[in-house]
C-alpha positions in Angstrom: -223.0 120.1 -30.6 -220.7 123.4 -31.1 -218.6 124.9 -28.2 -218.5 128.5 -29.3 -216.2 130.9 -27.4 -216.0 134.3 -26.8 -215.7 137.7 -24.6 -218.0 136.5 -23.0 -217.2 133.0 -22.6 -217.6 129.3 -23.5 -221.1 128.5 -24.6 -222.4 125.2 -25.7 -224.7 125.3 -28.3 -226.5 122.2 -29.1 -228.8 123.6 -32.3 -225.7 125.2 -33.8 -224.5 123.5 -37.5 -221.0 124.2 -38.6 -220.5 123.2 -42.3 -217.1 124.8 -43.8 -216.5 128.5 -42.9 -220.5 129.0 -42.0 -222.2 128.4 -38.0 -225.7 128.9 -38.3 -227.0 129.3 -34.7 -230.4 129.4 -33.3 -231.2 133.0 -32.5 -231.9 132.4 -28.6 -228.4 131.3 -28.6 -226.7 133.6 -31.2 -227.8 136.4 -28.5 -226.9 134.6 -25.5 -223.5 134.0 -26.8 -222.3 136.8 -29.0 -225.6 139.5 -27.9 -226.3 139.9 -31.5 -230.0 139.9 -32.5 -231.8 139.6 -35.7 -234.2 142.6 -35.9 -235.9 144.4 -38.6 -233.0 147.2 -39.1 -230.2 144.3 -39.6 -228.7 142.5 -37.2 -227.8 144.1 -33.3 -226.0 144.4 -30.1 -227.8 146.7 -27.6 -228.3 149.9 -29.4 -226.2 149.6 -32.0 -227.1 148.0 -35.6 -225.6 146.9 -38.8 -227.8 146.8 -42.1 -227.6 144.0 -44.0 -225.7 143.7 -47.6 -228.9 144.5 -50.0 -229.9 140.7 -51.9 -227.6 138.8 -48.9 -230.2 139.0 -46.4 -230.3 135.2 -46.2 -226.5 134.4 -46.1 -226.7 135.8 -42.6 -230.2 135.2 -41.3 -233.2 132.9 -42.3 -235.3 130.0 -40.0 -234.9 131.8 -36.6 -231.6 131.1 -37.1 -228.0 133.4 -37.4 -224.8 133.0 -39.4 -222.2 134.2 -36.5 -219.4 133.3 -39.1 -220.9 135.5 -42.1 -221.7 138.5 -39.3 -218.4 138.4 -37.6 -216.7 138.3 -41.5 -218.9 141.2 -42.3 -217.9 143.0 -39.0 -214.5 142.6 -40.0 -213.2 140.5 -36.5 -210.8 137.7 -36.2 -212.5 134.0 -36.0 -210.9 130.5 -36.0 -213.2 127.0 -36.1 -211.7 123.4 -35.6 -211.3 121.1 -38.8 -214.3 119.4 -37.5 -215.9 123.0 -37.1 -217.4 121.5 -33.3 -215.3 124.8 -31.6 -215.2 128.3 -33.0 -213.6 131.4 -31.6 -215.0 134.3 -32.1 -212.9 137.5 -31.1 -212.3 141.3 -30.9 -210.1 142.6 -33.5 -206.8 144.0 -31.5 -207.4 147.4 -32.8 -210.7 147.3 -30.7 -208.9 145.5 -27.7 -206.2 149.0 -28.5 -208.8 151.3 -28.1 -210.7 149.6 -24.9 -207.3 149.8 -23.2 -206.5 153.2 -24.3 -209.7 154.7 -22.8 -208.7 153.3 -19.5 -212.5 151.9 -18.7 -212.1 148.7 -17.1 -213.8 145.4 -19.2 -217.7 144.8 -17.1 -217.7 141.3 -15.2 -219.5 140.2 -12.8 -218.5 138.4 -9.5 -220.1 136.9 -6.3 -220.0 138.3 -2.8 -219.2 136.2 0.3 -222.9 135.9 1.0 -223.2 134.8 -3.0 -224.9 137.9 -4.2 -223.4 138.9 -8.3 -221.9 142.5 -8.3 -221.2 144.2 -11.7 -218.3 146.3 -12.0 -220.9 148.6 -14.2 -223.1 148.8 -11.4 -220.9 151.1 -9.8 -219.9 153.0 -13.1 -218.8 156.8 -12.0 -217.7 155.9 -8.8 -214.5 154.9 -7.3 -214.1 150.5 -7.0 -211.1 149.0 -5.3 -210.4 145.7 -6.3 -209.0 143.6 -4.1 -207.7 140.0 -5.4 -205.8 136.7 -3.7 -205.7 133.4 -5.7 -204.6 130.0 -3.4 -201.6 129.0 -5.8 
């Protein structure tokens, strides 16, 4: 199994095989953990998509499965694996952590109400959110 972390998290992916500097992932949990999909025009994340290198096609997707270490090379962001290659980080370049924190637009989460209902801060996009927070320690 390979612990992959991210923006979004720690996600344990039990289908994942780490062999040097490559992690091929099964697609279902490529998405779930980076949202990157294979899809005709390359690979994507929402709306946006990068093309493929013409001929390397395969060095980043083949058998339902994607190379998250050869896309997040090509996309130019910082990633670090274990000697073992059973954790890998895979980050946001600082210049794109600059600019998020530049344009003043708070990062989306998501968090539970008292009665246990998930709120995203996007939900209320536009409008003004006071956040209010206490920690125990």
């Amino acid at each position: 199994m390979v612990t992959i972390l991210t923006e979004s998290g720690e996600h344990a992916v039990p289908g994942a095989e780490a062999s040097g500097e490559v992690l091929w992932c099964p697609a279902r949990d490529a998405e779930a953990a980076t949202g990157w999909e294979a899809k005709p025009e390359g690979l994507c994340k929402g709306p946006m998509c990068v093309p493929l290198p013409a001929g390397r096609e395969q060095d980043f997707v083949g058998g339902g499965r994607i190379n998250l270490a050869a896309l997040w090379r090509h996309l130019g962001q910082p990633l670090a694996h274990s000697d073992r290659g059973h954790i890998w980080v895979l980050a946001e370049s600082a210049r794109n952590r600059g600019a998020a924190l530049a344009s003043l637009e708070a990062p989306d989460f998501a968090l539970p109400d008292v009665a246990g209902r998930r709120h995203r801060l996007s939900d209320y996009r536009g409008k003004k959110v006071l956040l209010v927070t206490w920690a125990s320690w």
